[in-house]
ZADOVEX-68031 format. One line per field, with one value per atom (N, C-alpha, C): atom name; x, y, z. Coordinates in steps of 0.05 Angstrom, whole numbers. Each point is the difference from the previous one (the first is absolute). Layout:
N
atome [CA,...]
px [X,...]
py [Y,...]
pz [Z,...]
//
This chain:
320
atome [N,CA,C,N,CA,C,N,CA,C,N,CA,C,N,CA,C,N,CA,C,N,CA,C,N,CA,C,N,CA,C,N,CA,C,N,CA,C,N,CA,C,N,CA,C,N,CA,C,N,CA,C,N,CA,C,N,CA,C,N,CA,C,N,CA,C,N,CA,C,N,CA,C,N,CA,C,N,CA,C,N,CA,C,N,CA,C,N,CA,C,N,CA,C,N,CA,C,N,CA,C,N,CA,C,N,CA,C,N,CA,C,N,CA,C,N,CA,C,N,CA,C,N,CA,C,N,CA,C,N,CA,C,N,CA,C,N,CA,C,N,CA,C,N,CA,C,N,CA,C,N,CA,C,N,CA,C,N,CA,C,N,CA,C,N,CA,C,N,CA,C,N,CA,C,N,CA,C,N,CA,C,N,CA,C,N,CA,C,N,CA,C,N,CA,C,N,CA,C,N,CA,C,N,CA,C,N,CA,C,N,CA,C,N,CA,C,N,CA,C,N,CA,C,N,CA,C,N,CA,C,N,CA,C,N,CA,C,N,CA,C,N,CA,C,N,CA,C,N,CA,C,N,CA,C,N,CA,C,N,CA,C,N,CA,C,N,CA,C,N,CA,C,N,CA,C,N,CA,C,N,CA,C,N,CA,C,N,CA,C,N,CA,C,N,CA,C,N,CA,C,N,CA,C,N,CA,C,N,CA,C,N,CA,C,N,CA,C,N,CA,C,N,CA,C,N,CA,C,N,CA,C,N,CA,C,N,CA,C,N,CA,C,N,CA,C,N,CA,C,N,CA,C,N,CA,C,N,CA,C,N,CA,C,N,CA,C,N,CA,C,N,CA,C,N,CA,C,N,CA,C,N,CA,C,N,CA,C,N,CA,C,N,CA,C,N,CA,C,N,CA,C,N,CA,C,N,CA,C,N,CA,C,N,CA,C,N,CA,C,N,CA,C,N,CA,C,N,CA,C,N,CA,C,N,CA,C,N,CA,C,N,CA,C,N,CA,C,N,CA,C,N,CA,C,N,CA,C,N,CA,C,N,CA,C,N,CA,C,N,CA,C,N,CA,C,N,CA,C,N,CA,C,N,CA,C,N,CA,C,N,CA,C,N,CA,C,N,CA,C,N,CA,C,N,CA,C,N,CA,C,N,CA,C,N,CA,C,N,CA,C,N,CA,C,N,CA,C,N,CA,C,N,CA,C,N,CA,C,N,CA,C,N,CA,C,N,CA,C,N,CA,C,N,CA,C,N,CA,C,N,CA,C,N,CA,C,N,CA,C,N,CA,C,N,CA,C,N,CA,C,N,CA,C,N,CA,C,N,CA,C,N,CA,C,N,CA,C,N,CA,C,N,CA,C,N,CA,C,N,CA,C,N,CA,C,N,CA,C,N,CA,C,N,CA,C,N,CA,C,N,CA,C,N,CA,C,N,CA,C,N,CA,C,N,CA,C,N,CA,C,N,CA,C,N,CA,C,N,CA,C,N,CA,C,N,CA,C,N,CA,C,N,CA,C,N,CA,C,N,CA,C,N,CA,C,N,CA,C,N,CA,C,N,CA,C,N,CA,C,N,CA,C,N,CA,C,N,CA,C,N,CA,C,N,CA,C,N,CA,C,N,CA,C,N,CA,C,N,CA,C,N,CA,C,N,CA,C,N,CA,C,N,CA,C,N,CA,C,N,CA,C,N,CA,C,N,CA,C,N,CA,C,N,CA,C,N,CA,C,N,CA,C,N,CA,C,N,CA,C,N,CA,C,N,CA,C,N,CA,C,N,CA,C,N,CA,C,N,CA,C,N,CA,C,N,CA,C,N,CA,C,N,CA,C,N,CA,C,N,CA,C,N,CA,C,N,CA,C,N,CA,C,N,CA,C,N,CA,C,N,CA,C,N,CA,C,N,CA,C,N,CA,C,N,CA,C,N,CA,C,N,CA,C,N,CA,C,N,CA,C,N,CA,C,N,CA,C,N,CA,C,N,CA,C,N,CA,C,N,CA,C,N,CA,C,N,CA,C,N,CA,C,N,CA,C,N,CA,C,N,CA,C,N,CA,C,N,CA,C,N,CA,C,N,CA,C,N,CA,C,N,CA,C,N,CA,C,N,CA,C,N,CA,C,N,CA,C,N,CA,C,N,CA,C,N,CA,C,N,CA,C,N,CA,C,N,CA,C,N,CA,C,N,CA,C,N,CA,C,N,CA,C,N,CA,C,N,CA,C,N,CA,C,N,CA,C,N,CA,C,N,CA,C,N,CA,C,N,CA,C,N,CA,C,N,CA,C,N,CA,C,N,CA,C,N,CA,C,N,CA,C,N,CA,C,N,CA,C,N,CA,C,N,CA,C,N,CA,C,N,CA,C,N,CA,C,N,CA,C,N,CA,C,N,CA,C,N,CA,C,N,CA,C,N,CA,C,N,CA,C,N,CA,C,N,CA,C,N,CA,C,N,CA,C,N,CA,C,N,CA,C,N,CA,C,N,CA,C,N,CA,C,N,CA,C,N,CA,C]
px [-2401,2,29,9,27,3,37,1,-13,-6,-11,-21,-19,-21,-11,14,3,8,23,1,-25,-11,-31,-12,-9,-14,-3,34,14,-14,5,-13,-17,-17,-38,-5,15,-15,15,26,13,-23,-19,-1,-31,-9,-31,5,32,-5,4,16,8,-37,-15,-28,-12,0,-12,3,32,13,-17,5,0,-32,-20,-28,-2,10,-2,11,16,13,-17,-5,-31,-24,-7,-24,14,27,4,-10,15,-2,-29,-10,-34,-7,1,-7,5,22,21,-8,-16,-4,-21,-3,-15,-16,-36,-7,24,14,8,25,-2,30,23,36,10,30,21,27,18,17,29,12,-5,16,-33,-26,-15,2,3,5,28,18,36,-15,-19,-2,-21,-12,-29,24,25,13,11,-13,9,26,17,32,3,27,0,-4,10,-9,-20,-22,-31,-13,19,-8,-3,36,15,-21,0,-25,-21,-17,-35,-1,31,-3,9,17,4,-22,-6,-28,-34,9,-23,-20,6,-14,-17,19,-9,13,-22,1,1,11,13,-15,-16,-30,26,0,9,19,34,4,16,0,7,-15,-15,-26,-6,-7,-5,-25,-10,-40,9,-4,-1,-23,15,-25,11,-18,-1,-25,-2,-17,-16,3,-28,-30,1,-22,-22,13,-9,-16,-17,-7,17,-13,17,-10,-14,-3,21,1,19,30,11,20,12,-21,-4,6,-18,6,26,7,22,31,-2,20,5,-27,-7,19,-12,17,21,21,31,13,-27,19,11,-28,-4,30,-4,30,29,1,13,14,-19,4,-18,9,-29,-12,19,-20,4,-14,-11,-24,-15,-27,-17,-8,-9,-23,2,-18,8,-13,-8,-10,6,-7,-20,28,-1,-29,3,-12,-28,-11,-19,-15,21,-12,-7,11,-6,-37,7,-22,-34,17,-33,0,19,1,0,-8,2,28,17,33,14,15,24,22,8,12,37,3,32,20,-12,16,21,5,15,-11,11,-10,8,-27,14,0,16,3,10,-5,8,25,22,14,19,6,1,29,21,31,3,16,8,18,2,11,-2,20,6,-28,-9,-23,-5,-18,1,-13,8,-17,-22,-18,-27,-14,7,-10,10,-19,7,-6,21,-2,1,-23,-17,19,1,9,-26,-18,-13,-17,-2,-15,-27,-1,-23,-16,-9,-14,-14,1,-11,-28,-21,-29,5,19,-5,12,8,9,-20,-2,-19,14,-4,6,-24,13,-15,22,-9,11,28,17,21,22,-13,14,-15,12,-7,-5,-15,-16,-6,1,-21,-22,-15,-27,-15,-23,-19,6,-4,-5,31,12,28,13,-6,13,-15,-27,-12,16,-2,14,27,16,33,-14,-10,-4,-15,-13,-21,30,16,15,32,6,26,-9,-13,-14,0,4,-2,-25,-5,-30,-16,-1,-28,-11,18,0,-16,16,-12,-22,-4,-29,-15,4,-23,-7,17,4,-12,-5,-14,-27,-12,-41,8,18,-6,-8,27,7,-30,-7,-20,-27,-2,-25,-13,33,-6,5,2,13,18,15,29,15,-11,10,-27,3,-14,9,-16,4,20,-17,26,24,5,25,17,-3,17,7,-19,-6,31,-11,20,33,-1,31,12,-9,4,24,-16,14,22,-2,15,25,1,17,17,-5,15,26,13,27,14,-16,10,-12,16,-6,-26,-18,-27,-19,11,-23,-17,17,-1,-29,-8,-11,-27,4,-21,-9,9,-9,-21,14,-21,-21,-1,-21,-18,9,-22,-11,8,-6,-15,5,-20,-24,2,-29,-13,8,-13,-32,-10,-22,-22,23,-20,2,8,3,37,-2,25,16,-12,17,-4,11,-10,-23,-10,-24,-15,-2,-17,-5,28,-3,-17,9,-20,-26,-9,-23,-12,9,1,-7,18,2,-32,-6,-21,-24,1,-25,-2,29,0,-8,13,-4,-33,-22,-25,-16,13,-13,-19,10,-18,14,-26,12,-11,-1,-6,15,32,0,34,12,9,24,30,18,20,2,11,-14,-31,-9,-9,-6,3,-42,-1,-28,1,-14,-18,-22,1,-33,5,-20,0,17,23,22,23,0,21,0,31,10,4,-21,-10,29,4,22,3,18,5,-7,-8,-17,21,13,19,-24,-25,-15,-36,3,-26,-22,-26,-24,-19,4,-7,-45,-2,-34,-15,23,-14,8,26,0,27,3,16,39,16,24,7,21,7,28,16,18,29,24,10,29,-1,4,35,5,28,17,18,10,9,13,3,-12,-27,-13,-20,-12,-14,13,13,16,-6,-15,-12,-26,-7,-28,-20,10,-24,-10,30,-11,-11,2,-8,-34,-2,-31,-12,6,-8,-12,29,-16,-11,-8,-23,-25,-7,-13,-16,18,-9,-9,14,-12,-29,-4,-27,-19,8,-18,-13,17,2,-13,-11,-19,12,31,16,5,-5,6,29,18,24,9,11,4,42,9,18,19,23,10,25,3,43,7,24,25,-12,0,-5,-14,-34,-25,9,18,-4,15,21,23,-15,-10,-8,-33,-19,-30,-5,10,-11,-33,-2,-37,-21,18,-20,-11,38,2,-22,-2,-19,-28,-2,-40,-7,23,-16,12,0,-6,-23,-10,-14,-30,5,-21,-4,15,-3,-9,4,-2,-31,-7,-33,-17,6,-22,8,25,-7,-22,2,-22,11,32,6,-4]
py [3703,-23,-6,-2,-9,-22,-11,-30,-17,2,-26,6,23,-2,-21,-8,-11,-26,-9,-22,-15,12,-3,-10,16,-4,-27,1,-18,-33,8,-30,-13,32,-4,-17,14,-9,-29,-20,-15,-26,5,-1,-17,27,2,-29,8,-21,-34,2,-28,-15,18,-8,-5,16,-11,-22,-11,-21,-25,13,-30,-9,22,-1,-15,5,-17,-22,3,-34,-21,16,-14,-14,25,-10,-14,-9,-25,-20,-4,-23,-13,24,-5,-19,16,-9,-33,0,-31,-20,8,-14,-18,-39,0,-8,8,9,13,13,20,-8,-24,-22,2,3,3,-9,-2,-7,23,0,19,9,-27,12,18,-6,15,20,12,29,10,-10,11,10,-24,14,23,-1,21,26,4,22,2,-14,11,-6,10,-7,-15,-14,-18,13,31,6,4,10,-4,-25,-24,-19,-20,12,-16,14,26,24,-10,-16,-4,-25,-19,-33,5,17,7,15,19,16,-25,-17,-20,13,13,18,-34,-10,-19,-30,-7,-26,-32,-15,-25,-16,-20,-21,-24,1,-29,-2,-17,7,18,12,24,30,-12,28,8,26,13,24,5,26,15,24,26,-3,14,-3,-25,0,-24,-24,-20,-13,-12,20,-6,5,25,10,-10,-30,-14,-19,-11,-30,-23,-24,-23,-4,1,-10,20,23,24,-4,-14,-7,-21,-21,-22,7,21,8,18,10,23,-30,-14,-19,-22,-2,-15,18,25,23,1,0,3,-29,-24,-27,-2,17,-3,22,23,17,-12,-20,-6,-24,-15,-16,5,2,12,-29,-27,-27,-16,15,-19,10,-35,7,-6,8,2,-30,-17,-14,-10,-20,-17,18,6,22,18,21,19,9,-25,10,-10,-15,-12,22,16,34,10,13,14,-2,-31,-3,-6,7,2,-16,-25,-24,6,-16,9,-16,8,-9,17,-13,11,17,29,10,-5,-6,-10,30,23,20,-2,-17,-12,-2,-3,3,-19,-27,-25,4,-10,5,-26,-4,-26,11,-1,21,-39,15,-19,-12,14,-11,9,-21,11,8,19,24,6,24,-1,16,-14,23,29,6,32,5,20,9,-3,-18,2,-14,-14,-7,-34,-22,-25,-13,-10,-19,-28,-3,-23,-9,-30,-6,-31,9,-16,5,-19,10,9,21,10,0,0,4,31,6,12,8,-26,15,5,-8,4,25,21,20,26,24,27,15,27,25,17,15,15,33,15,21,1,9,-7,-29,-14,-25,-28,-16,-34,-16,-17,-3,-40,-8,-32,5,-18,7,-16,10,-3,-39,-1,-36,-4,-3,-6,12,19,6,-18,-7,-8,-29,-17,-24,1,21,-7,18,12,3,-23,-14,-26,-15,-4,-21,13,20,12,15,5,8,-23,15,-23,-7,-16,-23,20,-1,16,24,19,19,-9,-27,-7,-9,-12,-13,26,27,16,11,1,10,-5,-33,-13,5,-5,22,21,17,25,1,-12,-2,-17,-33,-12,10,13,23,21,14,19,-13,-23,-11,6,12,3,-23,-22,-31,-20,-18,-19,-37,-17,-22,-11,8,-17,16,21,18,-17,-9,-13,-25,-15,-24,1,12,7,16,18,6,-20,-16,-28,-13,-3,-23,18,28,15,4,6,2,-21,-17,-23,2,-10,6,28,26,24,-5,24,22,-10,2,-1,-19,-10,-21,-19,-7,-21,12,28,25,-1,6,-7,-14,-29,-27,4,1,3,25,14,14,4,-14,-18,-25,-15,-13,8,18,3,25,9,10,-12,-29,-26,7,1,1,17,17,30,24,-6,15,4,27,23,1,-8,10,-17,0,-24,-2,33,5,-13,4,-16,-23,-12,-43,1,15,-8,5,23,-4,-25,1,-36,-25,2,-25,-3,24,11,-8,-1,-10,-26,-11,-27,-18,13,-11,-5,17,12,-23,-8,-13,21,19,21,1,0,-8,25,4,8,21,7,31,-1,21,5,12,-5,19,18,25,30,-6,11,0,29,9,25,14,23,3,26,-13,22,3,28,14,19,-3,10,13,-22,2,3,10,18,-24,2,-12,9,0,4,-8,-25,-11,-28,-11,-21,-9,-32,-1,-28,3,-24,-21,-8,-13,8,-20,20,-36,10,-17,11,-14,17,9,-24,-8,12,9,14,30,11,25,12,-18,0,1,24,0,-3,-7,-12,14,17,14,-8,-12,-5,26,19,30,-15,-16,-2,15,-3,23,23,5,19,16,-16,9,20,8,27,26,6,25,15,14,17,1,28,-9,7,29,9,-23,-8,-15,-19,-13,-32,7,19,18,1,18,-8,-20,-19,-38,-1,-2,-9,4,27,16,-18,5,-9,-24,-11,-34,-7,13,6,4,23,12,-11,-28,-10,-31,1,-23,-26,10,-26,14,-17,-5,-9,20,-7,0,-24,-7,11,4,7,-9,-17,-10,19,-2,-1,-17,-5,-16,-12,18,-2,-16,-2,-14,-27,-5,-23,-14,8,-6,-16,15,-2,-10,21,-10,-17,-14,-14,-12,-6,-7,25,28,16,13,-10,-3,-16,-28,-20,12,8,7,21,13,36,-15,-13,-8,-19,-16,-16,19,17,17,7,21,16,-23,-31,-8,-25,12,-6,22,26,23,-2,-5,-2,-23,-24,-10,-21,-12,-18,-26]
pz [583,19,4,19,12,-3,1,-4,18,18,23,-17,-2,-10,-23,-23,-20,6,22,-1,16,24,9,-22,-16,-26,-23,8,-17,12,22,19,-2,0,2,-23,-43,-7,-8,13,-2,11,33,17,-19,-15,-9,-33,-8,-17,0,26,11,17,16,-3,-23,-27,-22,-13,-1,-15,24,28,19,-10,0,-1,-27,-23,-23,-1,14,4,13,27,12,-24,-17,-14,-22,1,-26,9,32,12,10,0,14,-29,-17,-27,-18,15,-8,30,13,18,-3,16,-4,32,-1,27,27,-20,14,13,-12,3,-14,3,-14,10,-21,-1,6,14,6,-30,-25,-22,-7,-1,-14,10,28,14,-15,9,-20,-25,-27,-24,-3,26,1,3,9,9,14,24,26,10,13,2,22,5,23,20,4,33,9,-18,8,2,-14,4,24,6,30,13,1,24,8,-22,3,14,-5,8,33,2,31,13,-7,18,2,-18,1,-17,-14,-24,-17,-9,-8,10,-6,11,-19,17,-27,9,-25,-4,1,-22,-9,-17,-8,-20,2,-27,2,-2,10,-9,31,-10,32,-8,25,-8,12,5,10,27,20,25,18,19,23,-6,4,-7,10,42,7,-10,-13,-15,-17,-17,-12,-1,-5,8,-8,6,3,-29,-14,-29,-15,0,-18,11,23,1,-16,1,-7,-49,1,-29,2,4,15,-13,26,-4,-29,-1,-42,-17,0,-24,16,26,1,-16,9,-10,-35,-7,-42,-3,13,-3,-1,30,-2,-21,-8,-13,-19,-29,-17,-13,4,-13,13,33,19,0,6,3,23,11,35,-3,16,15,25,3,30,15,22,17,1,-29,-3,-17,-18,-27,22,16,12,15,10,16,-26,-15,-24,-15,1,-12,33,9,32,5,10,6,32,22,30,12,-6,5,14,18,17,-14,1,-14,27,-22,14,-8,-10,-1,-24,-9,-27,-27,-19,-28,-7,-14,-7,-31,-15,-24,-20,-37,-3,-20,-8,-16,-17,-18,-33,4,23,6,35,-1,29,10,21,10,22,13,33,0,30,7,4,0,7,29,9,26,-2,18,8,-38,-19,-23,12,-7,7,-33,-18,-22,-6,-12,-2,-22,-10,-27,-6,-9,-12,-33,-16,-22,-5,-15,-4,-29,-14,-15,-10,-27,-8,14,-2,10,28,21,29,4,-20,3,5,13,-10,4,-1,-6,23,19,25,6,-13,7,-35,20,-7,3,15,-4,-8,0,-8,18,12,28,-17,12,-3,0,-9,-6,26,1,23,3,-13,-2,1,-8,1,31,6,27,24,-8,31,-7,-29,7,11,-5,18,14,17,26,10,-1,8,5,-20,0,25,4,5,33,5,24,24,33,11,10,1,-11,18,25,11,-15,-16,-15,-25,-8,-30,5,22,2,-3,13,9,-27,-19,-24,-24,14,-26,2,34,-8,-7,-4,-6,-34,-11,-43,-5,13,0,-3,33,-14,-16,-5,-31,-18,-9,-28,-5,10,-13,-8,9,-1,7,-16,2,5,8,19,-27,-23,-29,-3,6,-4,23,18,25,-7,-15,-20,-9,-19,-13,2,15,13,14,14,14,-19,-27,-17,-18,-9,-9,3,41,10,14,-20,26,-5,29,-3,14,-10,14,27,14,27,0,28,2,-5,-22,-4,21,16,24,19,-5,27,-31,-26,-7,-6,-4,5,25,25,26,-1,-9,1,-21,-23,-28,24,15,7,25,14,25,-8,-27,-3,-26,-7,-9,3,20,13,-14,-2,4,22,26,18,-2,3,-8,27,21,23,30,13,21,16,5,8,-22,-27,-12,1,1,2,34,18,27,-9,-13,-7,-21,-8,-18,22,17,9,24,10,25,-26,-23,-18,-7,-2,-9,23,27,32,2,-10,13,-24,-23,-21,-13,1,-12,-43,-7,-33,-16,-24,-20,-3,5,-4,-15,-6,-27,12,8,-4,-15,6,-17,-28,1,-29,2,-28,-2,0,10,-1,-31,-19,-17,0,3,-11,-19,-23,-12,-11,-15,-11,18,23,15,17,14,17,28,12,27,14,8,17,3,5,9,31,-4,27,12,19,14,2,0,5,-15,-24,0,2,11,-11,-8,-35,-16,0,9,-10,31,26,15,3,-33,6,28,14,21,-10,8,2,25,3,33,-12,28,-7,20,2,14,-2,26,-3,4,19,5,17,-2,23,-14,-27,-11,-25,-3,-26,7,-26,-1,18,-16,11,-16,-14,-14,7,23,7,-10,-26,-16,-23,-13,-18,9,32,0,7,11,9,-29,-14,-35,-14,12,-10,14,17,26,-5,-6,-4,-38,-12,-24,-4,16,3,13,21,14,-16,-17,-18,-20,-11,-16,16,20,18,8,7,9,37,11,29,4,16,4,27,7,39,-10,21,-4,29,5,22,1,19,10,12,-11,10,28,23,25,6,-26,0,-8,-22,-14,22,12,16,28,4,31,-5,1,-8,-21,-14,-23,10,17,-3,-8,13,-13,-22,-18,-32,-21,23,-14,3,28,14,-15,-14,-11,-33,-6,-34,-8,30,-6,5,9,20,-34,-19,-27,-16,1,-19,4,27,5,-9,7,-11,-23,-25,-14,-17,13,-6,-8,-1,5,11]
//
């Protein structure tokens, strides 16, 4: 073999070992990653050198969350919840004892919230912000703490109260039938945060909304339905009480009367947005020999007599 020959050679297997190192460097980083999320220094200690680094951040190879953390890929591909986790693990990277709520931790946990694209977080000192990470400074407690993945998140109950309380009110209002009707919170948990919190952020927003679902009715479609019963002198019936059968918790009924079996449903303008599950309850409730009338917004708003004529109509065949 001649000299070009050999230095050819020389290339190939230079060429073949600089792919091996990059390829193992790759699988450190895959490895030290978390959901696939990671730091500029965890790439440097996975191997990889600054020019492959500067290379991948220019070709758009990878791409920057939050922070200082950046994913591999584009992030149309994704859904809005795995962005939503995507951005949680850049915030814990970036900051390893910050702990995600309001918002953040409120998506995390299936809450129906506006994702502001930001990572809200509560961290123990304070410090300049980071890209796209927003820091909270309030106290937390031991029990309002959990553990989700790899990071530290507020707990279900603890996030809906500073979201109930830190949200702007149309939001918190919609927020509270949501925690209300799964239990995630109860009428004494508001009781009680009321008097806890006095003095901080918020309190003022859950004062008013301990006070405007006083009642029982979670949302304004509900108080109109309230009021279209109280208007009609129609009596005997029960607001947001819960239906069991046979141990199990069927659902909550915005209106129930109990001795004719009858739920009266006030839909609102933005509720039941889940149409298998709300088809499910429907379904199970029927089954279970309760008659359910069901309004919208539009009805209570505009028709209210036909709200009153089709409850009084259910609550003659029942025998009322």
């Amino acid at each position: 073999m001649d000299g070009a020959g050999r230095l050819a050679g020389g290339l190939r297997t230079l060429l073949a070992m600089d792919r091996a190192a990059l390829a193992a460097a790759d699988e450190r980083l895959r490895r030290a990653a978390v959901l696939g999320v990671f730091t500029l220094r965890m790439a440097s200690d996975a191997g990889l050198t600054r020019g492959v680094i500067r290379g991948r951040l220019r070709r758009g190879s990878w791409r920057h969350l939050v922070g200082g953390a950046y994913v591999a890929g584009a992030g149309g591909s994704r859904g809005a919840a795995d962005e939503v986790r995507l951005r949680a693990a850049g915030a814990a990277l970036t900051w390893p004892d910050a702990i995600l709520a309001y918002r953040t931790a409120g998506l995390l946990h299936g809450m129906p919230l506006h994702d502001d694209g930001t990572v809200h977080v509560v961290l123990p000192v304070r410090r300049q912000a980071s890209r796209g990470v927003v820091p909270h400074y309030f106290d937390l407690h031991r029990r309002d703490v959990r553990r989700m993945l790899s990071f530290r998140l507020t707990s279900r109950r603890r996030t809906a109260l500073d979201c109930l309380a830190l949200l702007p009110y149309p939001e918190a209002e919609r927020l509270m039938a949501w925690v209300r009707t799964r239990e995630v919170i109860t009428a004494a948990d508001l009781v009680t945060a009321v008097r806890e919190r006095r003095g901080t952020p918020g309190v003022r927003q859950l004062r008013r909304l301990e006070a405007a679902t006083r009642s029982g009715a979670l949302s304004e479609a509900e108080r109109r339905l309230h009021r279209i019963l109280h208007d009609a002198g129609i009596t005997g019936w029960e607001a947001d009480q819960r239906i069991v059968e046979g141990g199990s918790l069927l659902a909550r009924a915005d209106v129930l009367f109990r001795a004719a079996r009858l739920i009266v449903e006030a839909d609102g303008r933005r509720a039941h947005n889940d149409f298998e599950a709300d088809r499910e309850r429907l379904n199970s409730l029927m089954l279970a020999g309760y008659t359910v009338l069901r309004f919208t917004w539009r009805q209570l708003v505009e028709r209210p007599w036909l709200v009153r004529e089709q409850i009084e109509t259910a609550l003659r065949r029942a025998g009322r």
